[in-house]
C-alpha positions as CSV (number, residue, x, y, z in Angstrom):
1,X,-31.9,40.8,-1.9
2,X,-29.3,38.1,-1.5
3,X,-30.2,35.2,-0.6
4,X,-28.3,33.6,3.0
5,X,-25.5,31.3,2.6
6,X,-26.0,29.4,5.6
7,X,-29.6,29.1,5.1
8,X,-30.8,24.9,4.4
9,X,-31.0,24.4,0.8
10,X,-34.0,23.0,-0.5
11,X,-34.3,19.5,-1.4
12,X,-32.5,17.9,-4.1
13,X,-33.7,16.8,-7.3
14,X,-34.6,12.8,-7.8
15,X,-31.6,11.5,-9.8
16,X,-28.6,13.8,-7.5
17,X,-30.8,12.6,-4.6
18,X,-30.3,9.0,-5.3
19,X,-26.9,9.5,-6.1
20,X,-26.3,11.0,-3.4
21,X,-27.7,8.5,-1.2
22,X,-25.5,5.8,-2.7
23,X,-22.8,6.8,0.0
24,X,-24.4,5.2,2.3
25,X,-23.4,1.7,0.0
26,X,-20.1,2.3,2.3
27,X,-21.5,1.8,5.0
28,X,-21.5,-2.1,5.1
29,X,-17.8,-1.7,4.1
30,X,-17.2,0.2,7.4
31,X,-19.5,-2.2,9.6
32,X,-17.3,-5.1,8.0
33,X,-13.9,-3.3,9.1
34,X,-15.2,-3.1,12.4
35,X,-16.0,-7.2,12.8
36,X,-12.4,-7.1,11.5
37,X,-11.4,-5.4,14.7
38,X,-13.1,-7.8,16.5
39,X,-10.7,-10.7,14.8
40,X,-7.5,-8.4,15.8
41,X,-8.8,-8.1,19.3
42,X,-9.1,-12.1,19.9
43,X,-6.3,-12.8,18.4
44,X,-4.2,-10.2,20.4
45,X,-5.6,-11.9,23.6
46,X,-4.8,-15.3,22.2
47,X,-1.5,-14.3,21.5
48,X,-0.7,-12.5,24.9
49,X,-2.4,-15.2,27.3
50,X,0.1,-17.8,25.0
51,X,3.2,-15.7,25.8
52,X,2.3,-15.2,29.3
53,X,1.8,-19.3,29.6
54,X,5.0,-19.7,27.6
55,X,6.7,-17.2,30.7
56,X,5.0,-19.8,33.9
57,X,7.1,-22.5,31.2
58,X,3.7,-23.8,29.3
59,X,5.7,-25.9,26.7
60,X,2.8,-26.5,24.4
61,X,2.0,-22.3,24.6
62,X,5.6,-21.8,23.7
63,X,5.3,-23.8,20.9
64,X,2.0,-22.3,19.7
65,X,3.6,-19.1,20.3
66,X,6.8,-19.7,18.4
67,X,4.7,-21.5,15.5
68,X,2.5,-18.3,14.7
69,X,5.4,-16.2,14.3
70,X,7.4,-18.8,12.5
71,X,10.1,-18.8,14.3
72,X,12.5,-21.8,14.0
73,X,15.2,-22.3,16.9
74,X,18.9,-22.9,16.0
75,X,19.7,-26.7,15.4
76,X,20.6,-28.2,18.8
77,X,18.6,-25.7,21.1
78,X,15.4,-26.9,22.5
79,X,12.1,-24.6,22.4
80,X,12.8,-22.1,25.7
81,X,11.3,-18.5,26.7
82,X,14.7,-16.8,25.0
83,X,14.6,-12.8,24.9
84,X,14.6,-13.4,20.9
85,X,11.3,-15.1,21.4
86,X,9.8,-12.6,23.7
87,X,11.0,-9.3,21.4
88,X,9.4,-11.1,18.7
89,X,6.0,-12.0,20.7
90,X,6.1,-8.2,22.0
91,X,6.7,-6.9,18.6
92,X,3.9,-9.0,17.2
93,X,1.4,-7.7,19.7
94,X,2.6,-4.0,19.1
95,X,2.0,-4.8,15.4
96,X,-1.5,-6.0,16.1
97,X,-2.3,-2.8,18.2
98,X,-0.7,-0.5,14.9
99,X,-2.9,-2.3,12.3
100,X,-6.1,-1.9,15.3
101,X,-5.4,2.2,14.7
102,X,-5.2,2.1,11.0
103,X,-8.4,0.5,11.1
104,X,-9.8,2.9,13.5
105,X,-9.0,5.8,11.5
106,X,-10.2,4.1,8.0
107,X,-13.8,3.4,10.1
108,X,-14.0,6.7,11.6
109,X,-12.2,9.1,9.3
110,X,-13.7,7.5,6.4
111,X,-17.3,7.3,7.5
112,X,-17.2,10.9,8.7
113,X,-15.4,11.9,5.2
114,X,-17.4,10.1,3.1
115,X,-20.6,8.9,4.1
116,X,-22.1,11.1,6.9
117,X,-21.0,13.7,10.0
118,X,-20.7,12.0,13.7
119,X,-21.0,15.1,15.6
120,X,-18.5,14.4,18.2
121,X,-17.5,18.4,18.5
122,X,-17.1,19.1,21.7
123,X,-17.2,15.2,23.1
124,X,-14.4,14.8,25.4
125,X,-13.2,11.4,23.7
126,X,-13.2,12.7,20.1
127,X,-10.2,12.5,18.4
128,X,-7.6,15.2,17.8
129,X,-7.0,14.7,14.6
130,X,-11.1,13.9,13.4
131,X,-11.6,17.8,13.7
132,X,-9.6,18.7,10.7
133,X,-9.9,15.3,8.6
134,X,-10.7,15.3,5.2
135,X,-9.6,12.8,2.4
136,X,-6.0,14.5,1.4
137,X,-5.4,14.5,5.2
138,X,-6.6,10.8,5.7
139,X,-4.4,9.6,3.1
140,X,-1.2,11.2,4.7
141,X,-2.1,9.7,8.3
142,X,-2.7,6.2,6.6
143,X,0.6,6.5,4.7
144,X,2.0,7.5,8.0
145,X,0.5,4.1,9.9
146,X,1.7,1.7,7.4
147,X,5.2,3.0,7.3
148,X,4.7,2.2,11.0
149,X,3.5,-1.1,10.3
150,X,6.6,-2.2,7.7
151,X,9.0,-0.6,10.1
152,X,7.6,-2.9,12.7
153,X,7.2,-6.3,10.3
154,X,11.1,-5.0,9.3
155,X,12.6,-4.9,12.5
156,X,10.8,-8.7,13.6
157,X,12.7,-10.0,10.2
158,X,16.4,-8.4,11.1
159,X,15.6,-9.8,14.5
160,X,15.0,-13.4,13.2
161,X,17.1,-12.6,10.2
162,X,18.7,-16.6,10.8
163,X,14.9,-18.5,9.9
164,X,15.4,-16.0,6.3
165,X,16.6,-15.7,2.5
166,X,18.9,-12.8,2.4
167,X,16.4,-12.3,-0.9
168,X,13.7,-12.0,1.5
169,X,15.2,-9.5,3.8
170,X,16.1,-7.3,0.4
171,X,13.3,-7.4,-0.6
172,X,11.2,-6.3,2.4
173,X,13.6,-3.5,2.9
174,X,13.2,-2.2,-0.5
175,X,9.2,-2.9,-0.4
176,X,9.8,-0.8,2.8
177,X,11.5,2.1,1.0
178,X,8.9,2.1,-1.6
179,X,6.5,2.7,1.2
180,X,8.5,5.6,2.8
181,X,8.6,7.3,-0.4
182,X,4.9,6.9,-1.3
183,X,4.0,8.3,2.1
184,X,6.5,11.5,1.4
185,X,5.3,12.2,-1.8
186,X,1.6,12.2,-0.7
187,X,2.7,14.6,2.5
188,X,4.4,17.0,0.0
189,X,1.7,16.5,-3.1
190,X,-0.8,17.5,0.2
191,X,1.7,20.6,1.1
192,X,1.5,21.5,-2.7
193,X,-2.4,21.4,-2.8
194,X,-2.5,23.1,0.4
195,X,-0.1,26.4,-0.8
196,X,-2.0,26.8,-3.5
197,X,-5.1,27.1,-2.5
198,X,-4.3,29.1,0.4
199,X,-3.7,32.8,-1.7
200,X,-7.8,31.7,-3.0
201,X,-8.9,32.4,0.8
């Protein structure tokens, strides 16, 4: 008589039990990311209540504003609201919300992947993507998020491309490239792995 597949094993041997266990080491790691979060979330407000100041024409928010990104004004122009500065305060806060997802998905994906199952099937606020994550599928979305990330610290330097080294500028592009073609190797590695074990099921 065969035994059932689906039936619970029994339990696990001292030594693979203990190993086992060591998973949940990660889970400081994940509680850590998430008082990360926390930091992103002030400082998005911080920034956002400082540009909206800046807008009612708060000179000393305009300044803090234009002194986090590091923006320097053209010689002979005052510090004013210009739409430079605003793009540049806008991009910064879309930038903050970015690296808020790839954090989310690192704490979630990861702790389901790696250390234990959530059981959010069926919740109405679980994620689309959580139902079929595993760690090849993980790695493409993170590759995926920071190419969104560079594109978006890119774009801020061609916008304030004035305040920079034409070194600098190369250099983030290529840095940039480099990411794009990490991220499409991993997709097609993952599409390689993914063909090939398909004809075993």
């Amino acid at each position: 008589m065969h035994p059932d597949p689906l039936a619970p094993k029994g339990a696990l041997r001292p030594l693979p039990a203990f190993i086992f266990m060591s998973r949940w080491l990660q889970l400081p790691l994940y509680l850590g990311l998430i008082l990360a979060q926390c930091v992103y979330v002030f400082h998005f407000w911080v920034e956002l209540v400082h540009l909206i100041e800046a807008a009612f024409g708060n000179a000393p928010a305009l300044q803090a504003l234009t002194d986090g990104m590091g923006y320097v004004f053209p010689d002979g122009q005052g510090p004013k609201l210009t739409e430079t500065v605003i793009m540049l305060a806008v991009l910064a806060l879309i930038d903050v919300v970015m690296i808020s997802n790839l954090l989310i998905m690192v704490i979630v994906g990861g702790y389901e992947t790696f250390v234990s199952r959530m059981h959010l099937e069926g919740h109405p606020d679980e994620p689309e993507w959580l139902s079929h994550v595993n760690a090849s599928v993980l790695k493409v979305k993170l590759g995926t998020a920071i190419i969104g990330i560079s594109s978006i610290h890119l774009l801020k330097s061609f916008i304030s491309a004035a305040n920079m080294k034409p070194e600098v500028l190369m250099w983030q592009t290529i840095i940039h490239l480099a990411f794009l073609l990490s991220a499409i190797a991993i997709a097609y590695t993952d599409k390689l792995l993914n063909a090939a074990q398909a004809p075993a099921h």
